[in-house]
C-alpha positions in Angstrom: 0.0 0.0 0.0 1.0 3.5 -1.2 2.2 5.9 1.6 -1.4 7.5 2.3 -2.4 11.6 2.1 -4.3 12.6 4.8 -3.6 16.3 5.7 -5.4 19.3 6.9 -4.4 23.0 7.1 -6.2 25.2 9.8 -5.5 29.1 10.6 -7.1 31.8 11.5 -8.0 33.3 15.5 -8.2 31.5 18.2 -12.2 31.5 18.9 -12.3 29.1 22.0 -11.3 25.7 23.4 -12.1 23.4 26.3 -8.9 22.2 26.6 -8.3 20.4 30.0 -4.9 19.0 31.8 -5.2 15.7 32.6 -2.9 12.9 34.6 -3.0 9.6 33.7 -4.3 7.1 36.2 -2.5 3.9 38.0 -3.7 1.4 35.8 -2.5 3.2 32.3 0.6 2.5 30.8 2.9 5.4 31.9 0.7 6.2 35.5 1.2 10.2 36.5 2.3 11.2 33.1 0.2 14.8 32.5 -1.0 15.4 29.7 -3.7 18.0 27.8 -7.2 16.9 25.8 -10.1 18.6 24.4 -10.9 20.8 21.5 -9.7 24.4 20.0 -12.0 26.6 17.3 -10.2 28.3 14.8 -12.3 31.0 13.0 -11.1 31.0 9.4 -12.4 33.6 8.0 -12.6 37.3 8.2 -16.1 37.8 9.1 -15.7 35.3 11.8 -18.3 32.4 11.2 -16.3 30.0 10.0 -15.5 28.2 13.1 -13.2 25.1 12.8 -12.9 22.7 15.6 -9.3 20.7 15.9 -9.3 17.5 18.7 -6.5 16.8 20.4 -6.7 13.3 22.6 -3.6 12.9 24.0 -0.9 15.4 24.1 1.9 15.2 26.4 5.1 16.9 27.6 7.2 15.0 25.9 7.3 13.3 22.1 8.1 9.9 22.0 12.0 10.5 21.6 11.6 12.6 24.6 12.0 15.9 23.1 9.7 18.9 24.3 6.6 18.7 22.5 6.1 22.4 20.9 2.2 21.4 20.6 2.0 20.7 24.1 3.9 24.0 25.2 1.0 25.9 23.3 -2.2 24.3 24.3 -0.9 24.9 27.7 -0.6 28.6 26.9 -4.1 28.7 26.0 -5.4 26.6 28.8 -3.4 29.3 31.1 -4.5 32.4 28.8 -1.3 33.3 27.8 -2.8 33.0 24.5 -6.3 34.8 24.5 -9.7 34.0 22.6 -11.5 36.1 20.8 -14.2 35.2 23.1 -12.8 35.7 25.8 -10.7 39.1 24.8 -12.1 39.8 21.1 -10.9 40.0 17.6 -7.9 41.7 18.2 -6.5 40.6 21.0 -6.8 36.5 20.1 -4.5 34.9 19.0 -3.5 34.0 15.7 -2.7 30.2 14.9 -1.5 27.9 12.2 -2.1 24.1 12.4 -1.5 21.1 10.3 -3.3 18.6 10.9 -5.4 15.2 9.4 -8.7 13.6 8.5 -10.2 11.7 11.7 -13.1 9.6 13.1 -14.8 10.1 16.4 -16.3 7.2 16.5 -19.5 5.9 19.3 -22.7 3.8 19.0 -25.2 5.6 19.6 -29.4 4.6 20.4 -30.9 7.9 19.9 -32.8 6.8 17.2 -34.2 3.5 19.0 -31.8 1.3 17.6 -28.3 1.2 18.3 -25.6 2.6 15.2 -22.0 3.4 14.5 -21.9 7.5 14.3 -18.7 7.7 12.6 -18.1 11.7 12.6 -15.4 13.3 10.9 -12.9 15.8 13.0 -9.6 17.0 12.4 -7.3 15.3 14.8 -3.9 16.6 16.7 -1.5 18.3 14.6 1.3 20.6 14.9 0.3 24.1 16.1 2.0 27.3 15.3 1.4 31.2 16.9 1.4 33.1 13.9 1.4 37.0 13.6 -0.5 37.2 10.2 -2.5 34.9 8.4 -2.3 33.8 4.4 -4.9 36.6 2.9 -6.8 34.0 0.8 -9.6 33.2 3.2 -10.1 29.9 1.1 -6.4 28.3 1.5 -7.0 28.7 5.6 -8.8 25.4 5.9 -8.2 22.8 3.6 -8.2 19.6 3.3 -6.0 16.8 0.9 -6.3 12.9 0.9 -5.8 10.1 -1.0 -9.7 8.5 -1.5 -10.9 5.2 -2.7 -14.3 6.0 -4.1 -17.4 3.5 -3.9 -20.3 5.6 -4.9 -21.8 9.2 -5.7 -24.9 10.0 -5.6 -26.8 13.6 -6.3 -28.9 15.2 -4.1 -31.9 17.8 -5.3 -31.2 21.6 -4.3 -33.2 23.0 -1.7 -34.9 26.6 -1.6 -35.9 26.7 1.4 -32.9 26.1 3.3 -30.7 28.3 0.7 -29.3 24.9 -0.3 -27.8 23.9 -3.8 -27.6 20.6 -4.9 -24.9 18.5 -4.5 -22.6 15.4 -5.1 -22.4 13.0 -2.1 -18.5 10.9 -2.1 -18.7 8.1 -0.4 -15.6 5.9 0.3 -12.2 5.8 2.8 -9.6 7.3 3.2 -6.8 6.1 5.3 -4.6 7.7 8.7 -1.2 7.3 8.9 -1.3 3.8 10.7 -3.4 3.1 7.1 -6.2 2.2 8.7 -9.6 2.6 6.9 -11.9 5.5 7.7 -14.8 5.2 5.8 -16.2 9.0 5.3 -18.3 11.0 2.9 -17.5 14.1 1.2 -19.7 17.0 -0.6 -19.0 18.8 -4.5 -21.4 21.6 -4.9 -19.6 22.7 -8.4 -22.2 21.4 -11.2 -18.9 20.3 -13.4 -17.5 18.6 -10.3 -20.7 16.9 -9.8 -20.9 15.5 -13.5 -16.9 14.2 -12.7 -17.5 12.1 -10.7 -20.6 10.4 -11.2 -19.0 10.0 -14.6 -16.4 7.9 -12.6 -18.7 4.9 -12.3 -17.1 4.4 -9.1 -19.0 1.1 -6.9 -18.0 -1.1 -4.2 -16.7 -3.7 -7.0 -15.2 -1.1 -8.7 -13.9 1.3 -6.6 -11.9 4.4 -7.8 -8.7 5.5 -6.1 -7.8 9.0 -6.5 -6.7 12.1 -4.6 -8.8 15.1 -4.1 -8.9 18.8 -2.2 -11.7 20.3 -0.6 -12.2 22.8 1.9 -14.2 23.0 5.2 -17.6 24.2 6.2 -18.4 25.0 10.2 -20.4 27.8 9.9 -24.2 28.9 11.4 -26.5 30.6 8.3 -29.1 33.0 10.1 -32.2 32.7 7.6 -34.9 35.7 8.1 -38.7 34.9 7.7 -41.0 37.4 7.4 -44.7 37.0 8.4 -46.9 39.7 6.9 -49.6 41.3 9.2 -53.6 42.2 8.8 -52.3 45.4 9.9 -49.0 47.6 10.7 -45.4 46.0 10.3 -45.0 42.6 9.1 -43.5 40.2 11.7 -39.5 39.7 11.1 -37.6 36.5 12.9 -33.9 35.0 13.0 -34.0 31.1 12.3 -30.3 30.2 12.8 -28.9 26.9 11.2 -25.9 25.1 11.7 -24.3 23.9 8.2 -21.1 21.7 8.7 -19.5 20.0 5.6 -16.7 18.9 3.7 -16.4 20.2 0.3 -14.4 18.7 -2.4 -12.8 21.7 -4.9 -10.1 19.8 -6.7 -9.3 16.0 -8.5 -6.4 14.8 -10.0 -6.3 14.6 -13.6 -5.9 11.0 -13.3 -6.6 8.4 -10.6 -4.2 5.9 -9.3 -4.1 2.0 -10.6 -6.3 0.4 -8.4 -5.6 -3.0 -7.3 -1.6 -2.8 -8.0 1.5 -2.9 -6.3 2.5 0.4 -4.8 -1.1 1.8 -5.3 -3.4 -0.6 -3.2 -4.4 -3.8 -4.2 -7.9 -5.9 -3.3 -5.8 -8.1 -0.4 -4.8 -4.8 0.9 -8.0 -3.4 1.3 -9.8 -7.1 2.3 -6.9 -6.8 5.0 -7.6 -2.8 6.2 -11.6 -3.6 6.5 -10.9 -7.0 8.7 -8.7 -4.5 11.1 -11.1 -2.4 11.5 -13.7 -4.5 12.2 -11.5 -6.2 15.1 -11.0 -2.0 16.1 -14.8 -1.4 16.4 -15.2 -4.5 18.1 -13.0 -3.1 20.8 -14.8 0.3 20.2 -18.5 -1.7 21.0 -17.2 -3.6 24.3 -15.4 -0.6 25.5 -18.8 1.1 25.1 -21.1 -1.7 26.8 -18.6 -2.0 29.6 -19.1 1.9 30.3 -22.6 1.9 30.0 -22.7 -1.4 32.1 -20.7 0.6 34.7 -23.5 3.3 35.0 -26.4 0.6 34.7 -25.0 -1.6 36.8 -25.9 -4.4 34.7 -23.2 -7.1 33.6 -21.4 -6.3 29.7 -22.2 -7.4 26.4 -19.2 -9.6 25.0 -20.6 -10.1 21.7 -18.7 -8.6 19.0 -19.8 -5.7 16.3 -21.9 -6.5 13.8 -21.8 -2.9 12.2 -21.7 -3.5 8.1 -18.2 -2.5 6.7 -19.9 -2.0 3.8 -18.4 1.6 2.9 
């Protein structure tokens, strides 16, 4: 298997975090070891609604050749408020940041719905953090995206007035992290011409197509305003505010890799990455009925996943 792309390039002010340090417990591998988790929002762009979350799980003191970890150093400088928000102080007193980052999967079972799924949500995971005094003037190069993607299926969805939506291309597929483990994930393309690509790719689950693509990210809120005329005087005006999160693919290579070759990825390859991750979402179910057992008081499920790895 290929060496996989899975990057992501944050920057913008520092909008807010809940960031917390944390020490490990007796029964983890390296007990007492401190160490910082939780989540900082960049806003990306000028007007300041583009708010892009980055998750950090486990960052300690220390890298794993024992050299001081840089990222650690400034995650604690925000946790302290060495390095302000712009909630906290505004615009102009937040600080600036640059991070580089990749593609991940926070990934749960939930039984919201009445039945118990895999929510398999994608989040930009650690990375390497950098106090910057400007940032790059093109708003649309501060939070992008670039992976290699083995496509399975598109599929179109309608526009929709109402919600000020256009249509769109839904990607669906996996990408890989650098362990290359499979992370099955879906992707948008809004363009019409981007749209017509790659539905023209034929891509399926026998015949996947492996590729790599750009895109950029979407966190913002869109405040819609209805207006509800009266029998008499001013009409009635309200604020319906909607949350529109998505990943938006801007870019293809002219031409996609072999598939099912040596040094691209082959079938065995792929039959191999699916099988781990089935054994990882095993672990991911038992972890999550032994939790949940814990709060029920009820004895564990050992049964494994039966989630479909059907991406």
């Amino acid at each position: 298997m290929k060496n996989m792309i899975n990057k992501t390039h944050i920057e913008g002010v520092l909008y807010e975090h809940d960031l917390q340090l944390r020490t490990t417990g007796e029964k983890s591998k390296n007990p007492g070891t401190e160490f910082i988790m939780g989540t900082i929002s960049i806003a990306t762009n000028n007007d300041m609604t583009n708010i892009v979350p980055v998750h950090f799980t486990y960052v300690t003191a220390t890298t794993a050749k024992g050299n001081a970890n840089s990222t650690f150093t400034i995650l604690k400088k925000i946790i302290n408020g060495d390095l302000a928000t712009m909630m906290d102080k505004g615009v102009e007193a937040a600080a600036k940041l640059r991070i580089d980052s990749a593609i991940g999967l926070n990934e749960f079972y939930s039984d919201r719905s009445g039945k118990e799924e895999l929510v398999s949500a994608k989040r930009n995971e650690g990375g390497f953090i950098h106090e910057v005094s400007v940032v790059t003037d093109d708003e649309d190069l501060r939070n992008t995206f670039e992976v290699d993607m083995l496509i399975t299926n598109v599929r179109e969805i309608e526009a929709d007035p109402e919600k000020d939506l256009p249509a769109k291309g839904i990607v669906k597929g996996a990408i890989f992290d650098f362990r290359k483990s499979l992370l099955p994930v879906e992707f948008s393309v809004t363009n019409p011409n981007a749209i017509s690509y790659f539905v023209g790719l034929g891509a399926s689950a026998k015949e996947p197509v492996f590729t790599r693509v750009k895109g950029a990210q979407i966190s913002e809120t869109i405040v819609r305003k209805v207006v509800e005329e009266s029998a008499f005087g001013a009409p009635s005006v309200r604020e319906v505010p909607s949350s529109r999160k998505d990943w938006v693919i801007t870019w293809a290579q002219t031409e996609p890799y072999a598939w099912d070759e040596e040094g691209s990825i082959t079938a065995a390859e792929l039959t191999e990455a699916m099988a781990n991750r089935e054994v990882y979402l095993a672990g991911v179910k038992q972890r999550q009925d032994e939790y949940n057992a814990t709060k029920s008081q009820t004895t564990p499920s050992s049964a494994p996943s039966k989630a479909s790895f059907n991406f």
